[in-house]
C-alpha positions as CSV (number, residue, x, y, z in Angstrom):
1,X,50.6,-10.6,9.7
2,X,48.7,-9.9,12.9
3,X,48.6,-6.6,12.3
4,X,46.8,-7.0,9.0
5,X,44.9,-9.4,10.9
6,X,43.4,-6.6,12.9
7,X,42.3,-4.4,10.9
8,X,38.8,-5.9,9.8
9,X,38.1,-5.9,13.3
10,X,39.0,-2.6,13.2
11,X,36.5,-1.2,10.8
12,X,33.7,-3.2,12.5
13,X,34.5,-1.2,15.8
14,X,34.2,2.2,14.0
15,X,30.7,3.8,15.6
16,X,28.2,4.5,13.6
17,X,25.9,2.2,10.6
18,X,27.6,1.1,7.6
19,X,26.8,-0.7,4.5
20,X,27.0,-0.3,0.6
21,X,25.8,2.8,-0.7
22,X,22.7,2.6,-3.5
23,X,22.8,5.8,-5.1
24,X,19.0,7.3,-6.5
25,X,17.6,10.7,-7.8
26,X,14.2,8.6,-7.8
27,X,13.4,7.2,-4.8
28,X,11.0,4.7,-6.8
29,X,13.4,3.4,-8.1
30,X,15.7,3.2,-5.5
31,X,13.3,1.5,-3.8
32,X,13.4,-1.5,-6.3
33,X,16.9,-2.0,-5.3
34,X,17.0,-1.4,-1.7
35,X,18.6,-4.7,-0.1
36,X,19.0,-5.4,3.4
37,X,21.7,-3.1,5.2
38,X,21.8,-1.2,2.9
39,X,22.5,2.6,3.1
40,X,20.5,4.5,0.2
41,X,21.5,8.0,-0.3
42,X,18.3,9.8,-2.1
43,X,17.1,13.4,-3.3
44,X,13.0,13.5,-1.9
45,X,12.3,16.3,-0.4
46,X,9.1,15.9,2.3
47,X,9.5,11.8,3.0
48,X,6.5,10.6,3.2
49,X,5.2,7.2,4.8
50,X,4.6,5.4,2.4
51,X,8.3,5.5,0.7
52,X,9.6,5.6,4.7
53,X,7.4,2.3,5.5
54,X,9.1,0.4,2.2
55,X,12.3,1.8,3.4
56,X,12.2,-0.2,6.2
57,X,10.3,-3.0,5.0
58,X,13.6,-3.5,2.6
59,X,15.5,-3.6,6.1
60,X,17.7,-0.7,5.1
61,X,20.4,0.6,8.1
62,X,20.4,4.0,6.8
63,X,18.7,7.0,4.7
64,X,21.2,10.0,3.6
65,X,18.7,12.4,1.5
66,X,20.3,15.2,-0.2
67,X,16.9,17.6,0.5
68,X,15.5,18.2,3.8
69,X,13.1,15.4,5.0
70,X,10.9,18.0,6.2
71,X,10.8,20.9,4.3
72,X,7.7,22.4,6.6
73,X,5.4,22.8,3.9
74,X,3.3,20.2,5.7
75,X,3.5,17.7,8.4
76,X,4.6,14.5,6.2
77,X,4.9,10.9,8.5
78,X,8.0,9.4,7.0
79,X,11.1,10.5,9.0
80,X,9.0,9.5,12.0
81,X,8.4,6.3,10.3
82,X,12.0,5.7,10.2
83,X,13.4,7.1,13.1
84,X,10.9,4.5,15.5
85,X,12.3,1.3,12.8
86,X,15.6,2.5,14.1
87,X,17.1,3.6,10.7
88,X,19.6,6.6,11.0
89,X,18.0,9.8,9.0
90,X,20.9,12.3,7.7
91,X,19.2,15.3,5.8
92,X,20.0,18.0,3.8
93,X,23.5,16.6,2.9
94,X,23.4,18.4,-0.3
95,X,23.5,17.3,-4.1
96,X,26.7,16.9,-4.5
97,X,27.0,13.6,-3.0
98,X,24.6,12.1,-5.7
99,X,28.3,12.8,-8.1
100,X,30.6,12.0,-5.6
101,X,29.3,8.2,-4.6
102,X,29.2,5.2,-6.9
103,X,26.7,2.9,-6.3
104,X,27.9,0.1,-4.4
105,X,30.6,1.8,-2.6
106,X,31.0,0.9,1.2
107,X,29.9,3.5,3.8
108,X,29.6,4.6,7.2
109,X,27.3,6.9,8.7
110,X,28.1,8.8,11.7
111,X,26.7,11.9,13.5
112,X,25.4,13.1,10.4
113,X,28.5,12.5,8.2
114,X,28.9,10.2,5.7
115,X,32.6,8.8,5.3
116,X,33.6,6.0,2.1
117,X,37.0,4.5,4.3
118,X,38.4,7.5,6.3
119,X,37.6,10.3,3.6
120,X,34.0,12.5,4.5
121,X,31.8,12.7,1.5
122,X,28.9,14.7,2.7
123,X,27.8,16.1,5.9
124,X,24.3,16.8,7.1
125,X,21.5,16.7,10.6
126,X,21.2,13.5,12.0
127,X,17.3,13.9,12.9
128,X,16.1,12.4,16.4
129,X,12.7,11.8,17.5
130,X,13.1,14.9,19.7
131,X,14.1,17.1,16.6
132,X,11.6,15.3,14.1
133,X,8.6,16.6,16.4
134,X,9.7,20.0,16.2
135,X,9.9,20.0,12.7
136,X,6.1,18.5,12.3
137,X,5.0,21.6,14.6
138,X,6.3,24.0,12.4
139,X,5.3,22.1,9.5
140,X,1.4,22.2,10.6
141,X,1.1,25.9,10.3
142,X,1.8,25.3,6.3
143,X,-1.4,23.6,6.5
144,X,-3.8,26.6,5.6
145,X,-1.7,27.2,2.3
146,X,-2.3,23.4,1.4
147,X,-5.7,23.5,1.9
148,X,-6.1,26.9,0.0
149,X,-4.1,25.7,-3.2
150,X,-6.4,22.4,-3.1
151,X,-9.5,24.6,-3.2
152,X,-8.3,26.3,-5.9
153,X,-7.0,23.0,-7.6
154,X,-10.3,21.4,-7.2
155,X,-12.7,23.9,-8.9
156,X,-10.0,24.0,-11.9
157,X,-10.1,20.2,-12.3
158,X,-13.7,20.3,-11.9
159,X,-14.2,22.7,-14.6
160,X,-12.0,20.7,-16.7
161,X,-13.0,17.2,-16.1
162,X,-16.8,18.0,-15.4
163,X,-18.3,15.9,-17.9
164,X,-16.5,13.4,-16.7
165,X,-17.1,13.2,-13.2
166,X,-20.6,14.3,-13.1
167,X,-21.9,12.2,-16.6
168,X,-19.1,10.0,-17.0
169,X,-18.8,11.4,-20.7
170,X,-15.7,10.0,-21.9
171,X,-15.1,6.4,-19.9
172,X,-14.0,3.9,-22.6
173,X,-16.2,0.9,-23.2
174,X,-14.7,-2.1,-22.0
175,X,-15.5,-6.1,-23.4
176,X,-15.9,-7.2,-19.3
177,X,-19.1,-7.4,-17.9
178,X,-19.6,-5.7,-14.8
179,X,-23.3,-4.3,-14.7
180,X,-24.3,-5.3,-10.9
181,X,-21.4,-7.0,-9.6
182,X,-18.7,-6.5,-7.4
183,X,-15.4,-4.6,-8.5
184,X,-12.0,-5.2,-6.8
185,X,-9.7,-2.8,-8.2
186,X,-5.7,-3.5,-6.3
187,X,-3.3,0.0,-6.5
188,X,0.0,-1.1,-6.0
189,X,-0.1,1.0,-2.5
190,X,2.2,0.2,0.5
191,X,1.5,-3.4,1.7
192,X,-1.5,-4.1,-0.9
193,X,-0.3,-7.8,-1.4
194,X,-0.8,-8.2,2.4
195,X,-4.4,-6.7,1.9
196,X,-5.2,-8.8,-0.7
197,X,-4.3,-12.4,0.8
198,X,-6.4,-11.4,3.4
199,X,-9.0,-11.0,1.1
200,X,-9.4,-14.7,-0.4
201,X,-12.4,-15.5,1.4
202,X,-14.2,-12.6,-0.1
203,X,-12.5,-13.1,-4.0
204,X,-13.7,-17.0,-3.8
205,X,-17.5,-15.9,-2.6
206,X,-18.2,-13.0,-4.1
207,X,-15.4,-13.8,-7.6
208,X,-15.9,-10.1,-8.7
209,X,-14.1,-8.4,-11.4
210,X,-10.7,-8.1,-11.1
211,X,-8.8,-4.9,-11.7
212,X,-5.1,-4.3,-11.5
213,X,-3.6,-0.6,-11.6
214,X,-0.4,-0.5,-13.0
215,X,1.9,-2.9,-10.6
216,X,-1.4,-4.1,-9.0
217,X,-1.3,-5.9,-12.0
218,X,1.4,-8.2,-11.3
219,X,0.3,-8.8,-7.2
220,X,-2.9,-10.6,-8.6
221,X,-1.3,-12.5,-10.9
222,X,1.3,-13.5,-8.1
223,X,-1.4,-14.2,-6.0
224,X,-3.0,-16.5,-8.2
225,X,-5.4,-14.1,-10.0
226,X,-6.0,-13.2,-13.2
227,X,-6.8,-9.8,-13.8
228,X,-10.0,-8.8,-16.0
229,X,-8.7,-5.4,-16.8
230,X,-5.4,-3.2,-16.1
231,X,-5.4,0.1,-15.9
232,X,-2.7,2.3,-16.3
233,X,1.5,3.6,-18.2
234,X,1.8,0.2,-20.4
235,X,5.5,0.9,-19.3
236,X,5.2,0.3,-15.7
237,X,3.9,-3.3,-16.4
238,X,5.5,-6.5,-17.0
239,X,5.3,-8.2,-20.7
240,X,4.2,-11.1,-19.2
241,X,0.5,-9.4,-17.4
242,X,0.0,-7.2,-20.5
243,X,0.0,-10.8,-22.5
244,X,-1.9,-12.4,-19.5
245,X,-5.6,-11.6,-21.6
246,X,-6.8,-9.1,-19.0
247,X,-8.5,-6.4,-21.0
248,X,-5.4,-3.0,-21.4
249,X,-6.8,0.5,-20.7
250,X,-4.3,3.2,-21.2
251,X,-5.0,6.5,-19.5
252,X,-4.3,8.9,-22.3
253,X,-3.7,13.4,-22.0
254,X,-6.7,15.1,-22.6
255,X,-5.0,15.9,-26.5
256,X,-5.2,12.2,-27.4
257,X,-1.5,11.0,-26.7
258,X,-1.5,7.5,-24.5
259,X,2.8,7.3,-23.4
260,X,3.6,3.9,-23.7
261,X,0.7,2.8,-26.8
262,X,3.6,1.9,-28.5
263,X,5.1,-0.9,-26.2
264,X,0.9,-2.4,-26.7
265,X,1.0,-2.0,-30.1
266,X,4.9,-3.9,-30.2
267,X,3.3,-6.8,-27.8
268,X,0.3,-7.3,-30.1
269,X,-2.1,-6.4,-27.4
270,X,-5.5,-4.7,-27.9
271,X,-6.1,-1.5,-26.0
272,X,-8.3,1.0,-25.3
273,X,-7.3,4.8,-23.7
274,X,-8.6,6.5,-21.5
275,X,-8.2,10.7,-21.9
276,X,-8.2,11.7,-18.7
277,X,-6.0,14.0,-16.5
278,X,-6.7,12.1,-13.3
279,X,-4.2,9.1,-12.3
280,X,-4.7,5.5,-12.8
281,X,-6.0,4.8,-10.1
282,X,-8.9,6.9,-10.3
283,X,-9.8,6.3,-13.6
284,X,-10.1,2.7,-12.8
285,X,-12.8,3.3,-9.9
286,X,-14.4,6.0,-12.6
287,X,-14.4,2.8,-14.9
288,X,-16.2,0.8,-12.8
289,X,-19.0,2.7,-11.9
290,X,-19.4,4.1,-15.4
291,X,-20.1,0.1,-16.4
292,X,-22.2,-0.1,-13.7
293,X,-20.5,-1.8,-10.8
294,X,-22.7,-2.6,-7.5
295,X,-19.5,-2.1,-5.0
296,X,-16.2,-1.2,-5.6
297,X,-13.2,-2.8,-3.5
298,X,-10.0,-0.9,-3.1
299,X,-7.1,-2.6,-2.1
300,X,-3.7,-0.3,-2.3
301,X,-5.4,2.8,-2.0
302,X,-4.5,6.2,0.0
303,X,-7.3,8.7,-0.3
304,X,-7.9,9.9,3.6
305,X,-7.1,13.6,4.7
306,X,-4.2,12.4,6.6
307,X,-2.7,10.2,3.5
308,X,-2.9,13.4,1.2
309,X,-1.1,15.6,3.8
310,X,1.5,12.5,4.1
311,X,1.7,12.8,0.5
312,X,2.0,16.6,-0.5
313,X,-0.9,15.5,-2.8
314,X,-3.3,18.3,-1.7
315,X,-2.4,21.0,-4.0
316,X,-1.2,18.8,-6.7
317,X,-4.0,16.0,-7.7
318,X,-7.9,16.7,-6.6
319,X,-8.9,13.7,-8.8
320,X,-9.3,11.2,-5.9
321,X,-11.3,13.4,-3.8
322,X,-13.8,14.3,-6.5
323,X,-13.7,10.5,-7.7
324,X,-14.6,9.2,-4.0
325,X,-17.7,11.9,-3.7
326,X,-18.8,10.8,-7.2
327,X,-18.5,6.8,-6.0
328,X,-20.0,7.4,-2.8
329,X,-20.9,5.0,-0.7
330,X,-20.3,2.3,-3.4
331,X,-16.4,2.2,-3.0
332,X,-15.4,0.8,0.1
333,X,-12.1,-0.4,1.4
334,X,-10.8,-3.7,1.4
335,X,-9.2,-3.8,5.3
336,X,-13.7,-3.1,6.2
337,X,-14.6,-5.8,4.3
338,X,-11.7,-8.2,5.8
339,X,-13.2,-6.8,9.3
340,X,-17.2,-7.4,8.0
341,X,-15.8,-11.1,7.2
342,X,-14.8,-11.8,11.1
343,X,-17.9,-11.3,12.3
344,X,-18.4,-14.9,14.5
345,X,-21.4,-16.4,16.3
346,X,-20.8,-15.6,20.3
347,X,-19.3,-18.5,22.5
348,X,-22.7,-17.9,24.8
349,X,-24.9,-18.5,21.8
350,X,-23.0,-21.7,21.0
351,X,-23.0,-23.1,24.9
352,X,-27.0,-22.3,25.3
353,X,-28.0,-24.0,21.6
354,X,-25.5,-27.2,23.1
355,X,-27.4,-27.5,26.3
356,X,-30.1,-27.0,25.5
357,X,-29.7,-29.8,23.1
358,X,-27.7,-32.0,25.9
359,X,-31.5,-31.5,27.9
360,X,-33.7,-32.2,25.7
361,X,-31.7,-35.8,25.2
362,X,-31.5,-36.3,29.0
363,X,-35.7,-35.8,29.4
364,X,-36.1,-38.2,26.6
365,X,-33.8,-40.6,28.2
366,X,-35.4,-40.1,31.7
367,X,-39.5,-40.8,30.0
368,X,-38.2,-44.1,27.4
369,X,-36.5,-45.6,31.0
370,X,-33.0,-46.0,29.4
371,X,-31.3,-43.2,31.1
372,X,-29.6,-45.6,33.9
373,X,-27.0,-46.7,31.2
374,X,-27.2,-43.9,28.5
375,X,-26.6,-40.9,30.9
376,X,-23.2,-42.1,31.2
377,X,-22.7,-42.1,27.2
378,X,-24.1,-38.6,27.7
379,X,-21.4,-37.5,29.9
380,X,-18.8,-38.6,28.2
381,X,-20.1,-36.9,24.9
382,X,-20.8,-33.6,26.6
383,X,-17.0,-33.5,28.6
384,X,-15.7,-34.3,24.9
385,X,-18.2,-31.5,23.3
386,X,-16.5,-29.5,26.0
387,X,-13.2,-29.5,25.6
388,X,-13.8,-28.9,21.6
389,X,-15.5,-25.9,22.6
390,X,-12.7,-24.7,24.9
391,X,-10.2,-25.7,22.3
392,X,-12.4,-23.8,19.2
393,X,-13.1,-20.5,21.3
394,X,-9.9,-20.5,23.7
């Protein structure tokens, strides 16, 4: 009996991380399951932040991924993303262990093996800060073939979709008026629900048009919003928002076909598509300025150089870059308008304007012959004015 009694403490002294395997091809989805200590075994090849930050943010203890982290195509952020949350990274374990792992199953990760009780399932490189660096220097000289296939990417979408970047020939009309006002348009983009509270002040001045992309969709309406329009795969959004009476625009292939049309049609839910062969997102900014929109909010977004390179997105999708130089300067993102909003009247300013006042009152005093008894009132009010002051800019 003691014996058997020892044994739990003897797996808990066993060295490395463990916890219950949740077994993905799609790191999307696996992301929707990720619980805390968790140890996800995935097959993404080039982590990038984003995934790496929700990785953490789900307060996983480990990341097995069956394809190198790193490939060296380009210098993608996610493995050092990890690494400093202080989640082990095993790479380039190899397919196999997709098969040979049910989800659920308890593991331990250890100097880049992976055992289920005392049997080794898969064995990789258990990265270190020290090895991750390496790997983003030899990543960065696949830059100049990134930037050449986005070139080359660019003019073709540009010759394809010219009318509708340059005329906005093919933009859908839409029932919401949005001629001159303010657009908000929320991607569901790595800590967009954090952006948006943060933007209340701004929503209850301003109350521009609300428009969710896809699972933006469902943070405004958890936030207390309702959405004017959605944008984006009727599939990736709940019954409940596409019911909510936002306005539904389905971005549709260039030959007509809208995927999930059907699921609107099944909900009773009037649509409109969108042909287009840029993503959601960007068809929702091309929406707004087509109808006219004064400025355009993001919230959710990831459209700078380094977000791209991150993202592999380069060679792949052009449509945001050409979408940002046809908004301009009327798109702007929603962490500068949070930082516009903080803009505060100096402490100086407010300590001149209250002596000066406090002055004024003592001269009048002094010339109506009252000060003997008011001057003390005075001091009392200014000590108390004071320590408000102190208190309101400390």
């Amino acid at each position: 009996m003691k014996l058997s009694g020892l044994l739990p403490r003897q797996q808990v002294d066993l060295p490395g991380v463990s916890g219950p395997a949740r077994v993905e091809r799609r790191s999307d989805d696996l992301l929707r399951r990720a619980r805390p200590g968790d140890v996800l075994i995935i097959d993404h090849a080039d982590l990038d932040r984003r995934t790496a930050e929700a990785l953490v943010a789900a307060d996983v203890v480990a990341v097995v991924n069956a394809a190198p982290s790193i490939s060296g195509r380009y210098p993608n952020l996610g493995p050092e993303v990890l690494l400093a949350a202080g989640v082990v990274l095993v790479d380039g374990v190899g397919t196999g262990v997709l098969h040979r792992l049910k989800d659920g199953t308890r593991v331990r990760v250890h100097e880049g093996a992976v055992f289920a009780g005392d049997r080794e399932i898969a064995r990789g490189t258990e990265q270190t800060p020290d090895s991750v660096a390496d790997l983003l220097i030899e990543a960065k000289a696949g830059m100049s073939t990134q930037l050449e296939a986005f070139s080359a990417n660019t003019i073709e979408f540009l010759r394809r979709e010219r009318t509708l970047i340059l005329d906005g020939v093919g933009v859908p009309e839409v029932d919401v008026s949005v001629v001159g006002r303010h657009v908000v348009v929320v991607a569901p983009g790595y800590g967009h629900a954090d952006d948006l509270k943060r933007l209340r002040r701004y929503l209850r001045e301003y109350r521009p048009v609300l428009v969710g992309v896809e699972g933006g969709a469902e943070t405004l309406r958890a936030a207390g919003f309702r959405p004017d329009l959605i944008v984006g795969d009727p599939g990736a959004i709940s019954a409940e928002a596409l019911r909510c009476g936002a306005e539904v625009v389905v971005p549709a292939h260039l030959d007509g076909h809208a995927p999930g049309l059907e699921r609107i049609q099944d909900l009773g839910v009037g649509a409109v598509t969108f042909p287009a062969s840029g993503n959601p997102e960007d068809l929702a900014l091309l929406l707004a300025d087509a109808h006219g929109a004064e400025l355009v909010v993001t919230v959710g977004f990831q459209a700078t150089l380094h977000e791209f390179l991150d993202r592999g997105r380069l060679g792949s999708n052009p449509s945001t870059f050409l979408t940002r130089l046809r908004l301009g300067s009327k798109v702007l993102d929603g962490a500068a308008v949070v930082a516009l909003q903080r803009a505060r009247i100096s402490t100086a300013s407010v300590l001149a304007l209250v002596l000066a006042v406090l002055l004024v009152a003592v001269l009048a005093l002094v010339v109506t012959g009252v000060a003997d008894g008011m001057l003390l009132v005075l001091g009392d009010a200014g000590g108390s004015t004071w320590t408000y002051l102190r208190g309101l800019f400390g």
